[in-house]
N, C-alpha and C positions, 0 to 999 in steps of 0.2 A: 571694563572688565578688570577686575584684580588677578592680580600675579600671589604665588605665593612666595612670602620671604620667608629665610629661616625663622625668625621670632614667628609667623602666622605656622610654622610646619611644626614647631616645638610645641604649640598649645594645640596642632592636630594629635600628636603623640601621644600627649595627654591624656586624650578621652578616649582615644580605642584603647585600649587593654587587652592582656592577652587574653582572655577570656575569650572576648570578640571576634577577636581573630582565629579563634581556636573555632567559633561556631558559625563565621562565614566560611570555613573552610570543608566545617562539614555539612554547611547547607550545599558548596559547589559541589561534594562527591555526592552528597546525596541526588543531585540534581540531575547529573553525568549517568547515574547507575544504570536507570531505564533502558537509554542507550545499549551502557554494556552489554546487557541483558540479551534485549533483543539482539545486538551483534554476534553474542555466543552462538545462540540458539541458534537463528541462522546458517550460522560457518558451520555448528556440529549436525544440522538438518540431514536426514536422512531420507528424503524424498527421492523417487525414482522419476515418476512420472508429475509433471506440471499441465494439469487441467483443467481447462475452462468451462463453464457453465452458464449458459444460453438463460435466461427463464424469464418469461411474460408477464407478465399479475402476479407474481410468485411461484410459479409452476416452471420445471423447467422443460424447457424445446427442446434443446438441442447442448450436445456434449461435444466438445474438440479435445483431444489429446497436442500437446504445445511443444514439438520435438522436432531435431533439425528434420527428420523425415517428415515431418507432414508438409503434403504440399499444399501448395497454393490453391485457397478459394475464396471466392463472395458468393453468400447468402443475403438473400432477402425474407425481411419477416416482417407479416402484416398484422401489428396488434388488437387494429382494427380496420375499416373497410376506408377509411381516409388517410391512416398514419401508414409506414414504413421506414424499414431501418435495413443500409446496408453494412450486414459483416464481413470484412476483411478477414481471413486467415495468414498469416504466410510464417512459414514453420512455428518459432518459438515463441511468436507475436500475437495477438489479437486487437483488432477495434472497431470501434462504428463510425467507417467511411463516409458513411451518407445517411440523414434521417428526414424528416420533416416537421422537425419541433421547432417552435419559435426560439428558443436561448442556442439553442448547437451547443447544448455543455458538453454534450457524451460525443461528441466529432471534434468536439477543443481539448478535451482528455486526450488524445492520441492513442497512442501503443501502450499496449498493456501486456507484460510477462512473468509477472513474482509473484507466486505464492500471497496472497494477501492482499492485491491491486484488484480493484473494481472499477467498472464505469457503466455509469445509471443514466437511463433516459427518462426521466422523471413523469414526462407531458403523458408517453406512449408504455410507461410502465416494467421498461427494459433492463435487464441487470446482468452485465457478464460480469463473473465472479471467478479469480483465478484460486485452485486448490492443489495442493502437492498432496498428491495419492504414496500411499506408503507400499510399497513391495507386500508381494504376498509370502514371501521367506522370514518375513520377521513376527515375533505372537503380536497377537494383534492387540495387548495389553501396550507394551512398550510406550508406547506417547501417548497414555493416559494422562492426566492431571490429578 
């Protein structure tokens, strides 16, 4: 393994320029912004209510609202007359406690509570889907795109 001496560090100097350095610098912020972005967005979020949605084959079953008051439940849902899958509620939380698919992805995902968290049982066609509902006090234009 080489070491670098100052003669090997003066012919690094060399070759980057400031150019270079001027455009790995704005590959890094560029890289960073996404981040930002969605950070902003986030923190200025104006969701009231954080909901989950239940759905089968792509239909949905079943609606939870995700709020320190909701209490505690399991549901069970049979996709078909072999599969099942047990839902956990408890307040702000949801997951699939218990299934009968051979991988357990969607019981290895855990707890799910943010806006934008899913977890899919793939085998049995399962998909809880977290959404932040907007207040009915606000036009309903506001968080358009």
């Amino acid at each position: 393994m080489a070491h670098m001496t100052f003669k090997s560090y003066a012919s690094f100097k060399h070759i980057i320029t400031l150019t270079d350095a001027l455009v790995i610098l704005m590959l890094l912020i560029i890289s960073f912004t996404p981040l930002a972005i969605f950070h902003y967005s986030y923190a200025q979020s104006t969701n009231d209510d954080v909901v989950a949605y239940i759905s089968i084959d792509g239909d949905v079953v079943d609606v939870f609202t995700l709020s320190e008051s909701t209490p505690y439940e399991l549901k069970t849902y049979y996709p078909t007359d072999n599969q099942y899958n047990i839902i956990e509620v408890d307040g702000t939380r949801i997951r699939v406690k218990e299934d009968n698919s051979p991988d357990q992805i969607a019981v290895k995902t855990g707890w799910i509570s943010r806006p934008g968290e899913t977890s899919i049982c793939l085998p049995h066609k399962l998909i809880i889907d977290i959404r932040g509902e907007v207040s009915t006090d606000e036009p309903a234009d506001i968080n358009a795109y």
